[in-house]
C-alpha positions in Angstrom: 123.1 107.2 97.0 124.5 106.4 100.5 122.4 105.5 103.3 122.8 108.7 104.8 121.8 110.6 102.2 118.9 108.1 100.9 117.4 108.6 104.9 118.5 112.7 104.4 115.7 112.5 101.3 113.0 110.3 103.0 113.1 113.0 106.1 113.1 116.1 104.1 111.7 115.5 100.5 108.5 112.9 101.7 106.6 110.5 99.4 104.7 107.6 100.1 102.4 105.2 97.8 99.2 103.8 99.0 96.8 101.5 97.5 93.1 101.9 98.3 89.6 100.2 97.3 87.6 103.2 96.6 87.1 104.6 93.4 89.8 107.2 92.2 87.4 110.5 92.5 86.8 109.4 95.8 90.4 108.9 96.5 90.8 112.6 95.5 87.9 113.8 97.3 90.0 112.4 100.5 93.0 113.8 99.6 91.7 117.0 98.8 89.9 117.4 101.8 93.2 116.9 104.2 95.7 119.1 102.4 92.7 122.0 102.2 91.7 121.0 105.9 96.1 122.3 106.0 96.2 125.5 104.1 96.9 124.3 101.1 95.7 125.8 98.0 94.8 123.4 94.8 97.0 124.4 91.8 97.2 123.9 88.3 94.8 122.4 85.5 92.7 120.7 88.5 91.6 123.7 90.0 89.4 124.5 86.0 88.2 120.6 86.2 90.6 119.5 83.1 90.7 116.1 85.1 94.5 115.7 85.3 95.5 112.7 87.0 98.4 115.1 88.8 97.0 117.1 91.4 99.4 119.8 92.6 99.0 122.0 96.0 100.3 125.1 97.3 101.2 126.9 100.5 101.8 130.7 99.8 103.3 131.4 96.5 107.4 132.0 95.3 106.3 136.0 95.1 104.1 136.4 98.6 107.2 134.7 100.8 109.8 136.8 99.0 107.7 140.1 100.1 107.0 138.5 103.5 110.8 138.0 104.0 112.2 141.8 103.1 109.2 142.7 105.1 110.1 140.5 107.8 106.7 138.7 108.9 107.5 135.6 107.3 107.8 133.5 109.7 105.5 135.4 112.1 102.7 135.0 109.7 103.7 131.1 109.1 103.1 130.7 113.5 99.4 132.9 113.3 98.6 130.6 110.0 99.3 127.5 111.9 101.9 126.2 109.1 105.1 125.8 107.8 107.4 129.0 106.4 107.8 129.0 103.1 106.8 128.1 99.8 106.1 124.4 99.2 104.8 122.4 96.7 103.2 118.4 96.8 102.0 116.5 94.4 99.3 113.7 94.3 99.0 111.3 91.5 95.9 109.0 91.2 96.0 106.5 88.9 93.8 103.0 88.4 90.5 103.0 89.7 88.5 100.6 92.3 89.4 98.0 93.3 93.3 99.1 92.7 93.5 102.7 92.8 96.9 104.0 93.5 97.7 107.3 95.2 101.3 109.0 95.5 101.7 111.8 97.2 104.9 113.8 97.2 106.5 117.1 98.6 108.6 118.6 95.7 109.4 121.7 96.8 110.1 122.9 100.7 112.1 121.5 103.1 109.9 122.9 106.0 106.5 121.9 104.8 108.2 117.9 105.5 106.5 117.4 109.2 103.5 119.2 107.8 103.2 116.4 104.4 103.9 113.6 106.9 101.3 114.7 109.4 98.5 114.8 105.9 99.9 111.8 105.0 98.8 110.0 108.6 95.5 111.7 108.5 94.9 110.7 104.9 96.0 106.6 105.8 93.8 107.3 109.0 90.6 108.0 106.9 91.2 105.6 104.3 91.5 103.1 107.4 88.6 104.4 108.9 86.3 103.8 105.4 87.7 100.7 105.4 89.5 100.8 101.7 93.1 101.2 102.8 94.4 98.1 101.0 98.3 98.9 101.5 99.6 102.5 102.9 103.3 101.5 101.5 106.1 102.1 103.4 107.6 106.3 103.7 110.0 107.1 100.3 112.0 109.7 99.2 110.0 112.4 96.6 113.2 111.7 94.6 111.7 108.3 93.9 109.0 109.7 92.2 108.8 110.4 88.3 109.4 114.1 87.9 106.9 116.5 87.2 
């Protein structure tokens, strides 16, 4: 992939890896907390407690911005909600467990939601900074790095 294109996925398809100290739920508790804090909506087997290590969030759904759009309030609903237009999708891996618990987090679906995942991101290093159990907040990669889904 050419430079170009490598920094064209870093800006608008985020991922990053950090390594903290705390034990994996509370990593999720953490991580949880921020994207909710954002609008986003917990999807998948997580949401029932079927303790997948793959955490995956939502803003809006495929169906709700496709009504939105012929309606035309999309992106006026987007500006009163505080958020990004579109549907997006992130996921958040956890995996190990104190001392060396590893969290990805990755947008995999919506350009738009990119300053939105990167702002989470900084308030999730910020926290983990805070508690004192960010071991190494990685450096910014593209979500193309990531194992798929």
């Amino acid at each position: 992939m050419s430079a170009r294109r490598e920094a064209n996925a870093v800006r608008y398809l985020p991922a990053q890896v950090l390594r903290v100290t705390c034990t994996r739920r509370q990593a999720r508790a953490v991580v949880d907390h921020e994207f909710a804090a954002r609008g986003y909506r917990l999807a998948g087997s997580a949401v029932t407690g079927a303790g997948d290590d793959r955490l995956t969030f939502h803003w809006s759904s495929p169906v709700r911005e496709a009504v939105d759009d012929v309606l035309g309030i999309g992106v006026l609903r987007s500006k009163l909600r505080g958020g990004p237009h579109g549907f997006g999708r992130v996921t958040v891996d956890v995996s190990g467990d104190a001392p060396a618990t590893v969290v990805t987090v990755a947008l995999r679906h919506g350009v738009f939601h990119a300053p939105t995942v990167r702002e989470i991101l900084e308030r999730i290093i910020g926290v983990f900074a805070a508690a004192g159990t960010l071991a190494d907040p990685g450096t910014p990669i593209s979500a193309l790095d990531v194992p798929p889904e």
